[in-house]
N, C-alpha and C positions, 0 to 999 in steps of 0.2 A: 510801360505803355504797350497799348498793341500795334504789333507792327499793321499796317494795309497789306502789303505783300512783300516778296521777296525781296524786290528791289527796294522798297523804302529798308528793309534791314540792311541790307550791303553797303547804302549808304552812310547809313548812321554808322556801321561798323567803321565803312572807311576814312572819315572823320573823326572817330575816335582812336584810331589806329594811326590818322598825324596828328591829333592832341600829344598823345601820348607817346609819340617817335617810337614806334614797336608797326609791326608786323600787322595786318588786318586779319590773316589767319592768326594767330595768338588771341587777338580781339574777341573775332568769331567761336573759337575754344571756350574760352573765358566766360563769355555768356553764354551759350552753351550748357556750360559746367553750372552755371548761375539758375539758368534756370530748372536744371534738374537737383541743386541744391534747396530751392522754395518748393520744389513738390517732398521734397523729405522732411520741411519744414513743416509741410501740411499733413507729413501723412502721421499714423499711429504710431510710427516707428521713431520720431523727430526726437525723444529721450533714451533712444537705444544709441544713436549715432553719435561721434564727438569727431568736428572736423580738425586736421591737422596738417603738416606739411607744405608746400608750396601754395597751392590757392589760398590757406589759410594767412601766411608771411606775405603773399600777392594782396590779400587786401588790408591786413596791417599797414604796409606800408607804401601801399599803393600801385597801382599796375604797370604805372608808369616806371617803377623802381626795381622792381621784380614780377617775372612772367612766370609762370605753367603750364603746361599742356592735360595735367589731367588733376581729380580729387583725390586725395590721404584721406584715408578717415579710421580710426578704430570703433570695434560695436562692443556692446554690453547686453547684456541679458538674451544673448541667443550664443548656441553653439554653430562656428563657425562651419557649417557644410554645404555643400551646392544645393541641398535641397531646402534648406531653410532660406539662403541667399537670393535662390532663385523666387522662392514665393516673393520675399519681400520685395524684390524688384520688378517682380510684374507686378506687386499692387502699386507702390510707389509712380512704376509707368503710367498706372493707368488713373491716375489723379488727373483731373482736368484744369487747366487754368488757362486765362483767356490770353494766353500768349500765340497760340497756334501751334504749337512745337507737338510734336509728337513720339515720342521716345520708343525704342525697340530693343529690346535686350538680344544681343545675338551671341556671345559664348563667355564661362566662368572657368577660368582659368586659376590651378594652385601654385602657386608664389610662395617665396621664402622671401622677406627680407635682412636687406645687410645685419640686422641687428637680431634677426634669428625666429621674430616672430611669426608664427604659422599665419597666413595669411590667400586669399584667392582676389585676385585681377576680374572687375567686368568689365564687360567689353560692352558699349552699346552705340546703336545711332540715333543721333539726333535727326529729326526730319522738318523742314519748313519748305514744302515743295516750291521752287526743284531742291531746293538745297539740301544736302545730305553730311551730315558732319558725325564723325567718330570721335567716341570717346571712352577715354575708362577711368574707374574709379578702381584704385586701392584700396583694400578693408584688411586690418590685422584685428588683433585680439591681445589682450595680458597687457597692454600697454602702458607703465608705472605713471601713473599724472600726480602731480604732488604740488599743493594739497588735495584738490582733487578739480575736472572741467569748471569751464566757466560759462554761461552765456555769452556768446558774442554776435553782435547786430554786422551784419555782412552789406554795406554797402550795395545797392542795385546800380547795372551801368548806364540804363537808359530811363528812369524812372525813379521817383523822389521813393525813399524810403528802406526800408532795412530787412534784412530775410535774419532773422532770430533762429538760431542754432547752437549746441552744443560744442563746443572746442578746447584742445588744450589753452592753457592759459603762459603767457610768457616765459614764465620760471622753465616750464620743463619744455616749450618749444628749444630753446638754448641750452639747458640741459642735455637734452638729448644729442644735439648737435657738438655740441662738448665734445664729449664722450665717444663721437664716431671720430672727431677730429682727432683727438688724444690716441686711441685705442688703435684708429689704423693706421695712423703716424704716417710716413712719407706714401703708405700703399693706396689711403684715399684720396684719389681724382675728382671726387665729385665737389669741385670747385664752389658749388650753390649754397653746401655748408659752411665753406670762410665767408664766402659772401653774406649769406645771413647774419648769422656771427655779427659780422662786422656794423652790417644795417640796422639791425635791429639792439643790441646793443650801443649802437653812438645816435641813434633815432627817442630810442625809450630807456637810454640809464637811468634816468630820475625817478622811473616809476620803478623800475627795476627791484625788487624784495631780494636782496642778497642770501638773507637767509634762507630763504624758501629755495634760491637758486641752490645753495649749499647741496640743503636735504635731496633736494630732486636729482641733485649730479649723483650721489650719494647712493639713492634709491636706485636710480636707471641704471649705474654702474655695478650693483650689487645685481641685476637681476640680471644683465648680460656679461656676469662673470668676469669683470675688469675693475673691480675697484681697485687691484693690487698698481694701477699705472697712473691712479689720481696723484699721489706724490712723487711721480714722475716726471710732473710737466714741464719744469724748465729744461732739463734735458731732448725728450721729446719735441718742446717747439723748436729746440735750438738746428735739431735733426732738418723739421719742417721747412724752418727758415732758410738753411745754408742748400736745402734739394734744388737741383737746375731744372728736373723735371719738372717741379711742381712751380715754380718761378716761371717756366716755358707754358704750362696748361693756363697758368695764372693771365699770362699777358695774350691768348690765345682768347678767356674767359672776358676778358676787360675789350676786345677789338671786336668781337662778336655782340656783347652788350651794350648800348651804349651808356646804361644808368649806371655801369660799373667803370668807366673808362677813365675816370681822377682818381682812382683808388690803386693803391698799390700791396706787391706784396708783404712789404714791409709794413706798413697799415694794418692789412689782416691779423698780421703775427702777434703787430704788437697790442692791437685790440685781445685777441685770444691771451696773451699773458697777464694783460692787464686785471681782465677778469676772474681769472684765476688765482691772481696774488690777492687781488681781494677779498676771495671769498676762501682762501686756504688756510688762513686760521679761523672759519667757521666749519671746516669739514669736520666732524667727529664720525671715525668710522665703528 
């Protein structure tokens, strides 16, 4: 829908920000990120992009369940440099749609991600005068998807209907997360990983493709040089489980949240083992 003006947006953000018992800026982000997600959908580039990461797991499972602040996404068919990035994002800005927003690319920044892939950070702003809202989008490259993206229809917040995009598909969203879990052992903090994990595996087991989960741990592990700690993992969670750290970050993680606050650490663990025993006589390395 189009907003009348700023103030009808603040409203409806704030509103939906106590629907959802989260934050009105998180809200504010969120759509935001939404609506410069349907200008990629619109633009030429909408089969180069595959979205993934948090926004991605935020509308899986719903906003209310998991938040973000900004877009994951990997590209395909362009080399990853500020000069091709930047083109593509000023045409992408300069899409029009009748939401009023106005998007401004202000700097590309190069990133490494934990998992090693060469990668640059935008930076942009969003504009709904007066409103001024910051944001940035993630883009890596080489990224292992196994079998390979899927179509997925991305829920609108304030308006009937669905923004159709390119995205990992479940196997290797958890996949991936696996494997940072596994590989950094007691050194990863980033809490959002067990919690996915967790959510998304006791949300979607059913549909869950165990084998596809296999190959893709399999794949992502070979190509960030760790598959030698795949039959490691009862050891390693056992490391996980007994950390005071990570039991301290954990209960930290759950009091800040509140969609995580029945969840425990012991939960997480044993959701991660579960997974793993299942699918460890499907591993063929």
């Amino acid at each position: 829908m189009k907003m009348k003006n700023a103030m009808q947006l603040k409203a409806l953000i704030k509103n939906k920000a106590k629907e959802k018992n989260i934050s009105a800026q998180l809200v504010m982000q969120n759509y935001m990120l939404e609506r410069l997600l349907e200008r990629i959908s619109l633009s030429s580039y909408k089969n180069n992009f595959i979205i993934k990461g948090g926004f991605l797991v935020s509308a899986i499972v719903g906003l209310d369940t998991r938040t973000t602040m900004d877009l994951d996404t990997t590209i395909k068919g362009f080399n990853l440099t500020h000069e091709n990035i930047r083109k593509i994002f000023e045409n992408i800005c300069a899409i029009q749609i009748d939401d009023g927003i106005q998007f401004e690319l202000t700097n590309i920044l190069d990133i490494r991600e934990k998992d090693d892939y060469p990668g640059v950070r935008i930076m942009l702003k969003a504009h709904y005068s007066p409103i001024s809202v910051s944001i940035s989008v993630d883009i890596t490259t080489g990224d292992m998807i196994t079998p390979h993206e899927i179509e997925y229809a991305f829920p609108m917040l304030f308006k009937e209907g669905y923004i159709k995009v390119l995205s990992y598909n479940l196997e290797t969203i958890l996949a991936e997360k696996l494997e940072t879990v596994l590989y950094r052992n007691i050194a990863n903090t980033r809490l959002r990983d067990y919690y996915d994990i967790y959510v998304l595996y006791n949300l979607y087991n059913v549909e869950l493709n165990l084998n596809v989960l296999s190959q893709s741990l399999i794949r992502t592990s070979r190509k960030r040089g760790s598959l030698m700690i795949l039959d490691e993992y009862p050891k390693i969670m056992m490391e996980i489980r007994k950390s005071l750290n990570l039991q301290n970050q954990w209960r930290k993680y759950r009091d800040f949240y509140d969609y995580a606050k029945d969840i425990s650490f012991d939960d997480i663990c044993n959701t991660i083992v579960l997974i793993m025993d299942a699918i460890s006589c499907l591993i063929i390395k």
